[in-house]
N, C-alpha and C positions, 0 to 999 in steps of 0.2 A: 359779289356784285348784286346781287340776288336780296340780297339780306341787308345791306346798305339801301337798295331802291325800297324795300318792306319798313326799313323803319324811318327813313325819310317820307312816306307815305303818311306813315301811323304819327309820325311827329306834325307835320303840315298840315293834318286834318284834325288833331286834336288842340294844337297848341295856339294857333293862328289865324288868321283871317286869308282865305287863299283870293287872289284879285287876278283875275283875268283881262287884259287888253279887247277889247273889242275889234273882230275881225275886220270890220270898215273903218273905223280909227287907225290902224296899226299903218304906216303910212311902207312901203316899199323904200322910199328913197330918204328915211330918216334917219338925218346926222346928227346922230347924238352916242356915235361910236367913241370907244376911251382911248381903240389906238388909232382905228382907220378913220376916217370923215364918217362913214355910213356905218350903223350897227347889223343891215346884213350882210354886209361883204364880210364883216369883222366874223359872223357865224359860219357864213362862208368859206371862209379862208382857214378856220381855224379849224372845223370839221374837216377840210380838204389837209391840213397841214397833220390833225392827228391819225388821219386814215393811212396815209404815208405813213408813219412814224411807230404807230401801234397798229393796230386795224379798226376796220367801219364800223364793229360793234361798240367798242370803245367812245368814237366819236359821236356815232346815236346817243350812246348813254348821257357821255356828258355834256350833250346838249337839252337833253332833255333834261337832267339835275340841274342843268342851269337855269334853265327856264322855271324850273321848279321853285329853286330860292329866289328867282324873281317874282313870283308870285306869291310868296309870304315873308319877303322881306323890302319896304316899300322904300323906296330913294331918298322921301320923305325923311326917315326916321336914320337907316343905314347910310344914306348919303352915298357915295362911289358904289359900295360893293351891294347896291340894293339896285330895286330894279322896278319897273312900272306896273310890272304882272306879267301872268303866263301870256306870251306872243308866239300863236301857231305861224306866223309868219317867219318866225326866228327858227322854229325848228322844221321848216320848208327849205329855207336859207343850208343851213345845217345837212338837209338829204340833201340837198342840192352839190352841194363840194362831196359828200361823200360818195354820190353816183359819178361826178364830173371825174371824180381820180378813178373812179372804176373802168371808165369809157378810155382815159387816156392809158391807165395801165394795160388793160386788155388791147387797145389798138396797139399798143408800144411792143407787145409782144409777139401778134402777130405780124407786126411790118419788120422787127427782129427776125422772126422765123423766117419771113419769104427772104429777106436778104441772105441770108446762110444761107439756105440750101445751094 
């Protein structure tokens, strides 16, 4: 993982133009999602659905690679699989579902425990 994030760095900063969303631009409730209506519930949901599935480090990561190729592959040119620019909003979106399963898995386990006993 390690060595994938190193050379996806080394590539995007030599090969590319990296393009950033501006923090006041990036709007919250912007639907321009490809499955959901909105593009942060899409971060949302899908961080939350890989944190289940693999674990939170995982879903950090690949939201953050996501973001990554959004920021040096522009929608312009890539069309679908390109993206606007790096959106800190999106990888907010992203810790967001990955705390939110962590809050339901830990409460799920102690309202488990108190029922047994």
């Amino acid at each position: 993982m390690k060595t994938m994030l190193m050379l996806l760095v080394l590539v995007t900063t030599t090969q590319a133009q990296w393009r950033t969303v501006p923090f006041n631009k990036d709007k919250w409730m912007s639907n321009n999602g490809a499955l959901l209506k909105y593009d942060k519930a899409e971060h949302f949901t899908g961080s939350l659905i890989i944190n289940i599935a693999i674990d939170w480090k995982y879903a950090i990561a690949l939201g953050f690679l996501w973001e990554c190729k959004d920021a040096v592959m522009p929608y312009e040119k890539y069309g679908a699989i390109g993206g606007e620019g790096f959106s800190y909003k999106d990888l907010i979106a992203d810790i967001a579902g990955v705390i939110t399963w962590e809050i339901i898995y830990y409460c799920g386990k102690k309202f488990i425990h108190l029922i047994v006993r």
